[in-house]
C-alpha positions as CSV (number, residue, x, y, z in Angstrom):
1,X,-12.5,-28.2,12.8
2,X,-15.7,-26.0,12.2
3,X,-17.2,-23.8,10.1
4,X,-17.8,-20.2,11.7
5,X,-19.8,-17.5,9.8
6,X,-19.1,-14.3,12.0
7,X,-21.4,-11.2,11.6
8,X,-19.6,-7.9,12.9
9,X,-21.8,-5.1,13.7
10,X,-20.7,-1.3,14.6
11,X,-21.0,-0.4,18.4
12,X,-22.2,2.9,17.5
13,X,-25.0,2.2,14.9
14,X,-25.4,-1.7,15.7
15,X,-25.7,-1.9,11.9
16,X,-23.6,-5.1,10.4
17,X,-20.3,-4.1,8.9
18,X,-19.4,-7.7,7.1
19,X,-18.6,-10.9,7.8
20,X,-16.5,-13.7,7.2
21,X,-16.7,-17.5,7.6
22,X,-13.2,-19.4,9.7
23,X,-12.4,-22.6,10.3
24,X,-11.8,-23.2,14.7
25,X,-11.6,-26.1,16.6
26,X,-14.1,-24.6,19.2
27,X,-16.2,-21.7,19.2
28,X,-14.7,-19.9,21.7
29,X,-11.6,-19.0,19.9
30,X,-13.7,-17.2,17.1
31,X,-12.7,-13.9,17.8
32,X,-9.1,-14.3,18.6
33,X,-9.1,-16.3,15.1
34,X,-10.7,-13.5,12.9
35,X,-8.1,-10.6,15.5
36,X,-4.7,-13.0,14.0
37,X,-6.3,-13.2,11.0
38,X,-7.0,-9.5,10.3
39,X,-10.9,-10.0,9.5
40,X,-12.2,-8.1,12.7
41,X,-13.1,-4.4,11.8
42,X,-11.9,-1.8,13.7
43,X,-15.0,-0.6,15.0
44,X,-16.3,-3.7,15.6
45,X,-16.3,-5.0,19.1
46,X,-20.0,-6.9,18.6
47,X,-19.3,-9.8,17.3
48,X,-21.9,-13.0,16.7
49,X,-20.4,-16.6,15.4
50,X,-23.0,-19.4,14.3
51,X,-21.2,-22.3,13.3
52,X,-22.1,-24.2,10.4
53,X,-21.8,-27.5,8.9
54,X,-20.5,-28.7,5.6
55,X,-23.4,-28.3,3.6
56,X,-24.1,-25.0,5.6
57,X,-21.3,-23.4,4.4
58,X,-21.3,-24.3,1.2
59,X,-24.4,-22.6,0.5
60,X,-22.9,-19.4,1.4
61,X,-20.7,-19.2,-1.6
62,X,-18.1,-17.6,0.4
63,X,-13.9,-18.2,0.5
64,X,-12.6,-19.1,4.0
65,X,-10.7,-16.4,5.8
66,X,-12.2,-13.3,3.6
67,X,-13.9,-10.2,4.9
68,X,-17.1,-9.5,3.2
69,X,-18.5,-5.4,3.5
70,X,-22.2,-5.2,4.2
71,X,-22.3,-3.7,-0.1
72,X,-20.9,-7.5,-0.3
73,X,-23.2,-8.9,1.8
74,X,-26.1,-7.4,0.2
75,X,-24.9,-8.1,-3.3
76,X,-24.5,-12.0,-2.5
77,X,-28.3,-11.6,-1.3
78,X,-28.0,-11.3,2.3
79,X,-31.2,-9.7,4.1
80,X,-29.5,-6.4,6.2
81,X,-31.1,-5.0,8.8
């Protein structure tokens, strides 16, 4: 299995509207993991997924299979565009 951070961003603005980090057996199935899941946003069809390794995600101090808001995001220290 890998790690997947996934970055959603807003189709009107382009803006990120969270993230989340899955587990998949190939990258492929990302998005059809976070849709059963219920971690895609609404508004979100722009989706980006880098996978990570162990140590990777680690670092990210984030729980599998959570939604993280952009307020989130910035609060853990992520840079937002």
């Amino acid at each position: 299995m890998k790690y997947v951070f996934m970055s959603f961003a807003s189709h009107h603005t382009g803006k990120n509207i969270g993230c989340c980090v899955i587990q998949v057996d190939n990258l492929n199935n990302a998005n059809e993991k976070c849709k059963e899941l219920g971690l895609m946003p609404n508004e979100c069809n722009n989706a980006r997924g880098y996978v990570l390794n162990e140590q990777q995600f680690n670092q990210q101090g984030m729980e599998l299979n959570k939604f993280y808001t952009r307020q989130q995001m910035s609060d853990m220290g992520f840079q937002l565009g």
